[in-house]
N, CA, C and O atoms as a Tinker XYZ file with bonds, in Angstrom:
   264  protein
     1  N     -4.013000   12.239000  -22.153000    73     2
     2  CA    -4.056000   11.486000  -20.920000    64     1     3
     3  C     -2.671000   11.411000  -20.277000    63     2     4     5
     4  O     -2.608000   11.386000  -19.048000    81     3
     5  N     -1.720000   11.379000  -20.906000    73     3     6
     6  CA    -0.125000   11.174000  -20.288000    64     5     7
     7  C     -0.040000   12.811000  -19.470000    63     6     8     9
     8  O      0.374000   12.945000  -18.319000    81     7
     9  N     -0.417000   13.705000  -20.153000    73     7    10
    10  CA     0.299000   14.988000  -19.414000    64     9    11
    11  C     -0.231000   14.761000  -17.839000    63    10    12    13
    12  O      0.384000   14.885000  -16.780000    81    11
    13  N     -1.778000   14.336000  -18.143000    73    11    14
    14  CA    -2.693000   14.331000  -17.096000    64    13    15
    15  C     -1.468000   13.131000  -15.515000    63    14    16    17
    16  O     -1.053000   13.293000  -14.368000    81    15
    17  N     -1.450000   12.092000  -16.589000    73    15    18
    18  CA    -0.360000   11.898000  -15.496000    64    17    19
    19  C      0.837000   11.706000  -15.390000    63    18    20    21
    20  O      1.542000   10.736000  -15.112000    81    19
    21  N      1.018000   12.890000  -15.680000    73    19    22
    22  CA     2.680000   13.182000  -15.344000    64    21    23
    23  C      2.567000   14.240000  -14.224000    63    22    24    25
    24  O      3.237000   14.299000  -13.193000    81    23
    25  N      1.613000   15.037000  -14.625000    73    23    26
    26  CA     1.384000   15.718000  -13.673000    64    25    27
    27  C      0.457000   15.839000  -12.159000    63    26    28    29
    28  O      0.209000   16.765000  -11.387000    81    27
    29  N      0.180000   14.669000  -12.202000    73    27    30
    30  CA    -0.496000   13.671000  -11.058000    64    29    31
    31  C      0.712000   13.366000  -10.163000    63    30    32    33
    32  O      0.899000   13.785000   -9.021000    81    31
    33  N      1.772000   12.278000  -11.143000    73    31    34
    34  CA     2.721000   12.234000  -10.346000    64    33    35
    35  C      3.752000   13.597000   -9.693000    63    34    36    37
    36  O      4.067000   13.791000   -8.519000    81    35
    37  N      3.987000   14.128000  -10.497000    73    35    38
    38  CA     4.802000   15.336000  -10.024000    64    37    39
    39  C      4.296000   15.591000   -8.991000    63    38    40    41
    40  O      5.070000   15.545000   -8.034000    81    39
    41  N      2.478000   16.055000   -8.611000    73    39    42
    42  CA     1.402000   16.383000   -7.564000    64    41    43
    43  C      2.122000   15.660000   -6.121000    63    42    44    45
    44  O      2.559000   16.201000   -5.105000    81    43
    45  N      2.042000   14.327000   -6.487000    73    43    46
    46  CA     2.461000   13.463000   -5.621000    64    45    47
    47  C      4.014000   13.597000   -4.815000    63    46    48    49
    48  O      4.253000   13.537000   -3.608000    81    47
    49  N      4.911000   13.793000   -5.928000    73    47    50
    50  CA     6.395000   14.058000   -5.353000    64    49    51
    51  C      6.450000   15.482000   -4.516000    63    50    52    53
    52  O      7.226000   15.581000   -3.566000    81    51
    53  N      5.490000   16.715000   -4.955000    73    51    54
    54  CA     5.699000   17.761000   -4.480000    64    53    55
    55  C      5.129000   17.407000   -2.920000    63    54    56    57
    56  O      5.810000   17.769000   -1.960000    81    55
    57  N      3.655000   16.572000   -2.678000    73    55    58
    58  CA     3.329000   16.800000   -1.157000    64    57    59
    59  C      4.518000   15.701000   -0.506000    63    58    60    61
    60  O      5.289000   15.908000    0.431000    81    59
    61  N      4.444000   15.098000   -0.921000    73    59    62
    62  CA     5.894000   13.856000   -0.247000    64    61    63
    63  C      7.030000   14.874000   -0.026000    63    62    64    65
    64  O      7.670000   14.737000    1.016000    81    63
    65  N      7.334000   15.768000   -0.770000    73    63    66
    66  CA     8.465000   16.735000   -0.380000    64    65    67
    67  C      7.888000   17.679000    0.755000    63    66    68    69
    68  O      8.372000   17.832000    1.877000    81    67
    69  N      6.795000   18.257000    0.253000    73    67    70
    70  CA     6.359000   19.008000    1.642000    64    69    71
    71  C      6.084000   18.227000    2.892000    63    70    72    73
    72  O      6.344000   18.677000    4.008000    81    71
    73  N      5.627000   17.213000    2.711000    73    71    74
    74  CA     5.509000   16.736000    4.217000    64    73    75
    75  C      6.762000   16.129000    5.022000    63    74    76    77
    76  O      6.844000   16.032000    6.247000    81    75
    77  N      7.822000   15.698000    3.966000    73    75    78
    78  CA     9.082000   15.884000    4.751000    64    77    79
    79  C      9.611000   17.357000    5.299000    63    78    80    81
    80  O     10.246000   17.454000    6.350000    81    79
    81  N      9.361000   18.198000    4.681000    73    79    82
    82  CA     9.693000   19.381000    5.003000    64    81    83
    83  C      9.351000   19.927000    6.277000    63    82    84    85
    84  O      9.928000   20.607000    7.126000    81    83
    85  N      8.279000   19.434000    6.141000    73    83    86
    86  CA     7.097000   19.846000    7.870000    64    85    87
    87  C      7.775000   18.799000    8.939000    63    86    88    89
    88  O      7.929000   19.081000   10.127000    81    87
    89  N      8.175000   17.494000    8.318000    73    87    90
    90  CA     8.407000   16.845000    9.442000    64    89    91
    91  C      9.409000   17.088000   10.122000    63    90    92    93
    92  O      9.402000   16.882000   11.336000    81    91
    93  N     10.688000   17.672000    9.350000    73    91    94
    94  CA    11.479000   17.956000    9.693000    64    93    95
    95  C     11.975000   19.128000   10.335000    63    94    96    97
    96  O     13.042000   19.285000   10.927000    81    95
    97  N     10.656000   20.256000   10.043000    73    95    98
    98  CA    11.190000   21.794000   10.795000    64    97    99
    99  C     10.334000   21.351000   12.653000    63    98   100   101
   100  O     10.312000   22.158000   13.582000    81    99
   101  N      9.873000   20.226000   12.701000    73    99   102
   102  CA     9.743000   19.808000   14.087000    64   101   103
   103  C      8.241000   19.467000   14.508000    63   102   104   105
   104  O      7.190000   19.569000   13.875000    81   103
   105  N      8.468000   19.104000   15.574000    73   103   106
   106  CA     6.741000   18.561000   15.660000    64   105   107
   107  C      5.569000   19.244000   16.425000    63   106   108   109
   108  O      4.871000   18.743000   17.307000    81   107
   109  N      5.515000   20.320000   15.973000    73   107   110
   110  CA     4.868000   20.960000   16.134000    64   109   111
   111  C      4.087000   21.779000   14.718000    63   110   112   113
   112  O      3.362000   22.773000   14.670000    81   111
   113  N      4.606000   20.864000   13.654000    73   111   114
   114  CA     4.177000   20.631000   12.611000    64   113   115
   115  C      3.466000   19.406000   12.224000    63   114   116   117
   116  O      3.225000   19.323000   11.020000    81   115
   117  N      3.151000   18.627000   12.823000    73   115   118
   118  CA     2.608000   17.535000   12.493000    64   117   119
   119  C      1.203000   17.591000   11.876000    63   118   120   121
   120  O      0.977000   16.783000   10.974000    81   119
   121  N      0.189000   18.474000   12.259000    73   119   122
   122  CA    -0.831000   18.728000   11.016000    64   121   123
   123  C     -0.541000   18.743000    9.671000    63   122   124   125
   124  O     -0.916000   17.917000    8.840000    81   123
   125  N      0.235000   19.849000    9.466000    73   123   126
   126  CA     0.877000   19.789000    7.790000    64   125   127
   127  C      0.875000   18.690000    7.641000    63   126   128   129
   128  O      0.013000   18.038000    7.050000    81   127
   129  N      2.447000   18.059000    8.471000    73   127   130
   130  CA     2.401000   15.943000    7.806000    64   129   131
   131  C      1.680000   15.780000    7.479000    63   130   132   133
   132  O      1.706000   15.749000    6.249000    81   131
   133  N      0.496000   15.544000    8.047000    73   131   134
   134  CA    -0.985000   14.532000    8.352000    64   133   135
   135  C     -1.882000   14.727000    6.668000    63   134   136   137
   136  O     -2.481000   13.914000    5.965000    81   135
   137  N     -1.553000   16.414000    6.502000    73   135   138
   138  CA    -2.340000   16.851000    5.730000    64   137   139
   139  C     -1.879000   16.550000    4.386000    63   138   140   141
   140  O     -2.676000   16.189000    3.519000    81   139
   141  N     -0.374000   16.706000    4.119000    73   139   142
   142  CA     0.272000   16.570000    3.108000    64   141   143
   143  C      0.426000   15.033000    2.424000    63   142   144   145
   144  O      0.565000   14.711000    1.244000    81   143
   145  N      0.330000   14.092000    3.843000    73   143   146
   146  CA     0.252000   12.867000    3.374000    64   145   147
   147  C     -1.239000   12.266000    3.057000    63   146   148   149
   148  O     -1.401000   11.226000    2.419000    81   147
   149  N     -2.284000   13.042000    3.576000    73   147   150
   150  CA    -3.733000   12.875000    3.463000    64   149   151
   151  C     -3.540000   13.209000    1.692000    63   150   152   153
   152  O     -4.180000   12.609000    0.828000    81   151
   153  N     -2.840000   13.951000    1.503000    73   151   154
   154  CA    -3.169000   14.538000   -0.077000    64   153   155
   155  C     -2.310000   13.836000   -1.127000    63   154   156   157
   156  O     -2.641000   13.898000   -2.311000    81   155
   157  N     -1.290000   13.214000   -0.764000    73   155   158
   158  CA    -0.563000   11.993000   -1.178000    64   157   159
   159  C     -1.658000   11.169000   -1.491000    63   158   160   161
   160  O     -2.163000   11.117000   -2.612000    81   159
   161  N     -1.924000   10.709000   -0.793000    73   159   162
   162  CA    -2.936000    9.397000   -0.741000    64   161   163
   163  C     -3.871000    9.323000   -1.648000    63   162   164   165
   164  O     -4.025000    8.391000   -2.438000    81   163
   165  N     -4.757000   10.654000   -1.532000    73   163   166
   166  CA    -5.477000   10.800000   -2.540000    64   165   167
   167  C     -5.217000   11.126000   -3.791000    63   166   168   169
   168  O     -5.913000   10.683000   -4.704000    81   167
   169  N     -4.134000   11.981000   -4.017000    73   167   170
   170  CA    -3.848000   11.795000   -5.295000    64   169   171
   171  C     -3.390000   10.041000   -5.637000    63   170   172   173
   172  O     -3.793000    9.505000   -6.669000    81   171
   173  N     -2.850000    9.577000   -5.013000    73   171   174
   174  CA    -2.381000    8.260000   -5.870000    64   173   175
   175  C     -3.862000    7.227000   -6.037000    63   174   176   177
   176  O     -3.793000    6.283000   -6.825000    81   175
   177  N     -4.855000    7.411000   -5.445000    73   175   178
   178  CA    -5.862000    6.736000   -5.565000    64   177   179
   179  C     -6.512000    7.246000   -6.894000    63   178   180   181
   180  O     -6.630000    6.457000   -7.831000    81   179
   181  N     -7.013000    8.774000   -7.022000    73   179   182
   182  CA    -7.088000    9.046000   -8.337000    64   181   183
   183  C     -6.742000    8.921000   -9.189000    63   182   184   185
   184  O     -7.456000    8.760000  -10.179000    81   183
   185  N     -4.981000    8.943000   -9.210000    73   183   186
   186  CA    -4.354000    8.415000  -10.191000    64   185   187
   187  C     -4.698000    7.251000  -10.417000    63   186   188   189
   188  O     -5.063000    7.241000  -11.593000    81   187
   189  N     -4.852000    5.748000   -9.771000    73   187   190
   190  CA    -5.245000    4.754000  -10.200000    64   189   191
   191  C     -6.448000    4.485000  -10.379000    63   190   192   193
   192  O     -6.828000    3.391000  -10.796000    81   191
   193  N     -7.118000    5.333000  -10.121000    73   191   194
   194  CA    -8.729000    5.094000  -10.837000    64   193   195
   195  C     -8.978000    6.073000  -12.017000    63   194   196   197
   196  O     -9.987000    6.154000  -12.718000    81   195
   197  N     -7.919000    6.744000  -12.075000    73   195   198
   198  CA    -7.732000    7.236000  -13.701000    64   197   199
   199  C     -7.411000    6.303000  -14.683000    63   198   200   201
   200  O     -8.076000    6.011000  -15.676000    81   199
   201  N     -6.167000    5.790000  -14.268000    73   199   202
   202  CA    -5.721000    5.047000  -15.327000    64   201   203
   203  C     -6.445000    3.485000  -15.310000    63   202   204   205
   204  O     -6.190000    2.636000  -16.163000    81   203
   205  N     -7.197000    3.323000  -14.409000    73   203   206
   206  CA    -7.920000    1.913000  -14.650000    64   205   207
   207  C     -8.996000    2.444000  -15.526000    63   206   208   209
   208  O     -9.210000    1.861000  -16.589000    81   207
   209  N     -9.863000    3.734000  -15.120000    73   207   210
   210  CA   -10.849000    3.783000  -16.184000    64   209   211
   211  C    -10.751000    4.529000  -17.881000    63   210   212   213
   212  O    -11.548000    4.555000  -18.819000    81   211
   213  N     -9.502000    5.021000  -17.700000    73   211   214
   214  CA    -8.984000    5.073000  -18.843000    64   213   215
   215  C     -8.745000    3.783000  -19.670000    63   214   216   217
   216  O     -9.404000    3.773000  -20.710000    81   215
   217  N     -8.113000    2.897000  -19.506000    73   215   218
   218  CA    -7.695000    1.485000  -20.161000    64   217   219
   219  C     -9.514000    0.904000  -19.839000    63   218   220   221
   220  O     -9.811000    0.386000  -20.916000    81   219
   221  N    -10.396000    0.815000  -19.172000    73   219   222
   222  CA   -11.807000    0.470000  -19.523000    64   221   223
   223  C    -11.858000    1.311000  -20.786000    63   222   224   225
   224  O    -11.301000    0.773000  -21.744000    81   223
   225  N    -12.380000    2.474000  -21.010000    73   223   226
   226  CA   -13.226000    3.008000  -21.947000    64   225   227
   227  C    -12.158000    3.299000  -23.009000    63   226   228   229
   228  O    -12.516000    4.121000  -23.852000    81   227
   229  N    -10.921000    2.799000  -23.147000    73   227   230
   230  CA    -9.657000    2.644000  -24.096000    64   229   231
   231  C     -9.035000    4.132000  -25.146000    63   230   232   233
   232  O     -8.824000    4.356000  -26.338000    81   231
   233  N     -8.933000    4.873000  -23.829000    73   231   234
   234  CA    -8.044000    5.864000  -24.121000    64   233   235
   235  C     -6.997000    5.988000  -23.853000    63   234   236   237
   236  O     -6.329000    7.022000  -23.830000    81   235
   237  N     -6.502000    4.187000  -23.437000    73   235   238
   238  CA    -5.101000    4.165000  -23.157000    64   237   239
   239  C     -5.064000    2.714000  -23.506000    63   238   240   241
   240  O     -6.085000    2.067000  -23.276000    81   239
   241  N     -3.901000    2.038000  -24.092000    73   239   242
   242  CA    -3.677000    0.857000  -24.033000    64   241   243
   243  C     -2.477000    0.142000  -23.970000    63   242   244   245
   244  O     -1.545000    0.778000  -24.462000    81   243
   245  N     -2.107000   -1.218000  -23.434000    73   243   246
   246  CA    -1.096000   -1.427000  -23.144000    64   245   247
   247  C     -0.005000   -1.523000  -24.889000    63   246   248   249
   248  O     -0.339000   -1.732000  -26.055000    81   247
   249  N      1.164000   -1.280000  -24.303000    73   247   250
   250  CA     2.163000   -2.040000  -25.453000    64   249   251
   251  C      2.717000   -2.831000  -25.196000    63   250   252   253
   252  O      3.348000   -2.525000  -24.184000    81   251
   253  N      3.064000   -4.429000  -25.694000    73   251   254
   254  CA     4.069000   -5.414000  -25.756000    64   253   255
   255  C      5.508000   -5.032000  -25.481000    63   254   256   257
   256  O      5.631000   -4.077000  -26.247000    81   255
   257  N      6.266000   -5.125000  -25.084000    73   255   258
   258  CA     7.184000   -5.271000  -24.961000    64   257   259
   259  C      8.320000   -5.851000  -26.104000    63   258   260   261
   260  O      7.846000   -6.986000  -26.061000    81   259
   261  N      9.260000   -5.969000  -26.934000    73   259   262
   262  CA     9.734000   -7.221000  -28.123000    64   261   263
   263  C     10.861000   -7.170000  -27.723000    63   262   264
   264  O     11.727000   -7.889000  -28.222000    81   263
């Protein structure tokens, strides 16, 4: 389950990088944005309905802190 999200997040940093990328070669790129941040989004929603239903059916659990 960890690789799963590590590599969720990485997912996430790469379109956040591309859609700066688009924003910045000018606006006449603004689809890309739209699209890249559309795919942001959704990955981070998956991601948190991964890891909520992971910790339900307890293939993940918290640790204490000491």
């Amino acid at each position: 389950m960890k690789p799963l999200i590590v590599l969720t997040l990485l997912a996430i940093v790469a379109s956040l990088g591309k859609a700066l990328f688009s924003m910045s070669s000018g606006p006449e790129h603004a689809a890309r944005v739209v699209q890249a941040l559309s795919w942001r989004i959704g990955l981070s929603v998956a991601l948190f309905l991964s890891v909520l239903l992971s910790y339900h059916f307890g293939l993940i659990s918290p640790h204490l802190l000491r």
